[in-house]
C-alpha angles and dihedrals in degrees: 000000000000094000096060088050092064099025093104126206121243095230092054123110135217135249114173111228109202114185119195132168098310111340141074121232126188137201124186116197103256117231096306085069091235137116113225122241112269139190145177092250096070103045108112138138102293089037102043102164091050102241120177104261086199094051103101079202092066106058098079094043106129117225137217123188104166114080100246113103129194129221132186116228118256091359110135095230120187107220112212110197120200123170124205102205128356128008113297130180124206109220125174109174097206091054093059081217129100128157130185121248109231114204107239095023148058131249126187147179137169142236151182115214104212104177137054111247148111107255135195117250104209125178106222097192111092093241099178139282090339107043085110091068101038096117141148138148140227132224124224110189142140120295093255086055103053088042096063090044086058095051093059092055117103120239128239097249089047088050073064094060125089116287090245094043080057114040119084117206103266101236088210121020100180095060086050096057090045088059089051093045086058106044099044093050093239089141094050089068089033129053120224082199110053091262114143117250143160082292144038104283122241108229109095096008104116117088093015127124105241122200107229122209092257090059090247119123131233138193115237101228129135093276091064091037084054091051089040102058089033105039094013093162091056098080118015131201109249107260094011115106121246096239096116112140122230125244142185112224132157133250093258091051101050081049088054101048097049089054091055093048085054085050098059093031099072102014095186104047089050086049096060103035082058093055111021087183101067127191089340082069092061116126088002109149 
């Protein structure tokens, strides 16, 4: 039986899976069909997955550094797990698969999605203070679908630009941050309803005076949003653990998830401001 788990078929393509301490990162192979070399030397800041800058393969690797990955349906993929620091396992229920990353080596298995669906990405290997939180999904869809996702995604040579030559304006930034909120199981720590939960909720924070551990106060504005989603150990709320992972988002999605924040924080004012027209709108085309 495991043979056949790891027997993989000659018709089967391949999607990178990288695990760290707590996120999920992804990397499809660009039009040569190949994945780039990659290495722990060269992961930094601007490369954050370590691929291989003098590999010409590399160059047209997409990446995916949000942990939502896209399959097509009935399509046989390869999946190629890499970890970047501790022992990882990546674990999707619905899949009846899962399969440990191994730091220094590469693991693999193969599937076949055969139904339509948004699934949970879970890692199954206990990987420190935050494995709680270590979530994702995955995305079964058409063909067509998955293929203009695809097409979205950056590739690696264009991760090397400058930020400004990459970035595209975000239409609706509120809806982004939501996503993110989502995927990176930010709202499984925060409420959006005023419910306790392993941190301060969000409904009613902008704007607030928070205690911090250390008895001082501080204004909850978008400079503390942006330290707190960025450095959020640095300053605790008073009577919330420090177990917070750290991520590494850019600047448009730190915009995006404070304004979501904003967005939950005060609902009706939101609401209106959305539709200044109010119930008399209604129907309007």
């Amino acid at each position: 039986m495991y043979g056949k788990f790891v027997a993989v078929p000659d018709d089967a393509k391949e999607v990178e899976v990288i695990g760290e301490q707590w996120k999920w990162s992804f990397r499809f192979p660009g039009e040569d069909n190949q994945l780039g070399k990659s290495d722990v030397r060269f992961i930094s800041s601007t490369n954050p997955l370590g691929l291989d800058p003098d590999d010409p393969a590399s160059n047209d690797d997409k990446i995916i550094l949000s942990p939502e990955l896209h399959l097509p349906l009935y399509s046989p993929y390869k999946f190629l797990l890499r970890s970047k620091d501790v022992l990882h396992d990546f674990n999707v229920p619905q899949f009846r698969a899962k399969m440990d990353m191994v730091p220094g080596t590469v693991t693999h298995f193969w599937l076949t999605p055969t139904r339509r669906g948004t699934f949970d990405i879970l890692c199954a290997e206990l990987c420190g203070v935050g494995h709680f939180n270590m979530r994702g999904r995955v995305v079964v869809e058409d063909d067509a679908q998955f293929g203009r996702w695809l097409a979205k995604q950056p590739t690696f040579a264009q991760t090397q630009q400058p930020a400004s030559e990459v970035n595209q304006p975000i239409t609706d930034p509120v809806e982004h941050g939501k996503t993110l909120s989502e995927v990176n199981g930010c709202i499984g720590c925060h409420s959006i309803d005023g419910k306790p939960g392993v941190g301060p909720t969000w409904l009613g924070l902008y704007g607030k005076t928070e205690i911090m551990s250390d008895d001082t106060e501080a204004l909850v504005d978008d400079e503390y949003l942006k330290v707190a989603i960025l450095n959020a150990n640095a300053e605790v709320v008073k009577g919330y653990p420090a177990i917070m992972p750290v991520y590494q988002f850019n600047d448009q999605e730190v915009a995006a998830i404070i304004a979501y924040i904003k967005a939950v924080s005060s609902p009706q004012t939101h609401s209106n401001e959305a539709d200044p027209g109010g119930a008399d709108n209604e129907g309007a085309e």
